[in-house]
Phi, psi and omega in degrees: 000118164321129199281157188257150187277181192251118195278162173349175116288004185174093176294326173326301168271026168263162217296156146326223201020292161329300208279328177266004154282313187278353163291298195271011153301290203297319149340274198298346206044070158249154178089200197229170187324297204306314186261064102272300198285042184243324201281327181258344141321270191312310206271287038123264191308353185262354180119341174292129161294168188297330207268328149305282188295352155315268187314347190271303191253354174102344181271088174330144209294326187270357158259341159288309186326272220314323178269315193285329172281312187287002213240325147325292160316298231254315186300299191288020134264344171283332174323301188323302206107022201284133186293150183349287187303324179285340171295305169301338173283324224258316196300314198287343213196161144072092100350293176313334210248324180287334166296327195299340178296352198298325187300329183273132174299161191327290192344309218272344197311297185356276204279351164288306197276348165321292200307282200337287174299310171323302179275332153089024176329156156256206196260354186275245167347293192291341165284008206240338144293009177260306204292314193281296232263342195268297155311330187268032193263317223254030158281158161275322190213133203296173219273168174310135169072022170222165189235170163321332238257156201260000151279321175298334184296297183304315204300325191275313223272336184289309207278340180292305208293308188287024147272325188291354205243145134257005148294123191288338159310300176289349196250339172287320178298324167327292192287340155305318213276304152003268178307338163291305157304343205269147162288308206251173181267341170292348198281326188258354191241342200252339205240328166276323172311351171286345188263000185238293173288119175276357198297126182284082165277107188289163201252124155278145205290168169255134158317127165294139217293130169329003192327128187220132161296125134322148179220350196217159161320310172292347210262328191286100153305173151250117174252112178256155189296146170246105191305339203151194174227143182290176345301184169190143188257173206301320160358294185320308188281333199266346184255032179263119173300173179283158176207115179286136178268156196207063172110155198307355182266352193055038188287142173229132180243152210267294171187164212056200167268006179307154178167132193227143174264151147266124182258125156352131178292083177281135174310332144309316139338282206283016199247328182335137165248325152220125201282102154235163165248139170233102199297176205162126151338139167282317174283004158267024181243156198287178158085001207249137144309132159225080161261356176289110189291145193295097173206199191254121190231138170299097169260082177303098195258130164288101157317331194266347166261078182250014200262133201252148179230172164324308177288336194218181196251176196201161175243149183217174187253087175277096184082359217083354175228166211280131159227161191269119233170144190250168177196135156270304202255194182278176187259145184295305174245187211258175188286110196267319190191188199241123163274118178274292194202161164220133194275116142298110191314164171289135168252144195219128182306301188255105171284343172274003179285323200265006184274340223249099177321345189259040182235333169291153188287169183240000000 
């Protein structure tokens, strides 16, 4: 197996030369998909933009995502302990397929690109087991007649949905889809029982997401430092840090890792009793299509609302990490908080038009 290359201790500082071995690495394509997204992970932390190493080597900005993330993925299963043959299958192919995993922990990443090889997924099937494996995380303990194992996952999420169809065509495709998938024989006896019983368990729709747009220039705050109250000395004005503005939201940061966005006073706002944000995907959030557009969203969490109904979303500690999740019925585990709203930015053609003093109204 081709060996990967080793990143830096500080991409930042390497030399011409470094920098200009992995553009003509990446030029020629030599090695495989893992060491380009390993090679463009480093000129990218060294300062390069996407659209620079686009024009140096030719790799469009949407084939570095796919390779420098999947290039993630393949380190964190190799991490695992994931086997020869599927590490050797992952090094040479399906880039596409290993993205679909970002969402998921090492663990499950592991046992995901297992499922892959086995089954030989394209990149279509592997967001629809990511999706299935992820959702199927947040049992504490897997559902009656299925185990952990992450064929059983698909196998519940095929056998849940094909209760829900009476059309014998879609629900027959289920039980197929299932069956393909279950791992265990209770997983395969719970997924036949289906060929015999027809009974229709309707799906209650999930509540819709809190969304809200920004929509006008003004709703977009500013927040600035306050030296003080007079008198004051020069000493005063010289100690107010600088506050860096940060992404179409104005997040601004101070020093450290501390840092706060301004939100519009909205009566839903101003209702939070304790407030945090958390920035976010539009595809980490449940529920989304995909026809849903992709972009960076504000996700307003109640800390103080931990109480779980029916109506609303929630953030819960999936595995060690923070996830977003509808629950029908109450949850095994527990509610760190409440999704109040989630924001959408303003879109805006020009960012520099609202900037231009001759442009506010009189």
């Amino acid at each position: 197996m081709t060996s990967q290359p080793q990143d830096t201790q500080n991409p930042g500082n390497m030399s011409s030369e470094e920098k200009s071995e992995l553009l003509r690495k990446l030029r020629q394509k030599q090695g495989n998909w893992v060491e380009w997204g390993s090679a463009i992970t480093q000129l990218q932390k060294s300062g390069y933009n996407p659209q620079t190493i686009f024009e140096e080597t030719g790799f469009e900005p949407v084939q570095q995502n796919q390779v420098t993330v999947g290039a993630q993925v393949y380190s964190s299963i190799e991490k695992v302990g994931a086997s020869s043959e599927v590490l050797s299958h992952f090094s040479q192919r399906a880039s596409d397929v290993l993205y679909e995993f970002r969402l998921l922990t090492q663990e499950e990443r592991a046992s995901a690109g297992e499922l892959a090889f086995k089954h030989q997924l394209d990149c279509d099937e592997a967001r629809e087991i990511a999706r299935a494996i992820k959702d199927y995380s947040r049992f504490r303990n897997p559902p009656e007649g299925f185990t952990a194992h992450p064929g059983d996952a698909v196998a519940y999420q095929s056998w849940k949905l094909a209760r829900q169809y009476s059309d014998l065509q879609e629900r027959s495709r289920l039980i197929a889809k299932g069956l393909r998938f279950a791992h265990s024989p209770q997983a395969r006896k719970q997924i036949e029982q289906l060929l015999t019983d027809f009974t229709v368990v309707s799906k209650r729709p999930a509540p819709t997401l809190p969304f809200y747009r920004l929509e006008s220039t003004s709703e977009l705050a500013r927040i600035l430092p306050v030296a003080g109250e007079m008198p004051l000395k020069p000493e005063d004005l010289k100690a107010v840090p600088i506050v860096e503005e940060i992404g179409a939201f104005r997040m601004v940061r101070v020093s450290g890792e501390q840092a706060w966005i301004p939100l519009p006073g909205w009566q839903v706002v101003l209702a939070i009793e304790d407030p945090v944000v958390i920035l976010s995907s539009t595809e980490r959030l449940p529920n989304q299509t995909a026809n849903s557009p992709l972009e960076q969203v504000v996700v307003v969490i109640d800390r103080a609302q931990r109480q779980w109904d029916d109506n609303s979303y929630f953030v819960i500690d999936n595995n060690g990490e923070l996830d977003f999740q509808w629950f029908e019925t109450a949850p095994e585990v527990p509610i760190l908080g409440k999704i109040t709203v989630i924001v959408r930015a303003k879109k805006v053609l020009d960012e520099d038009f609202n900037k231009d003093s001759w442009q506010i109204e009189e």
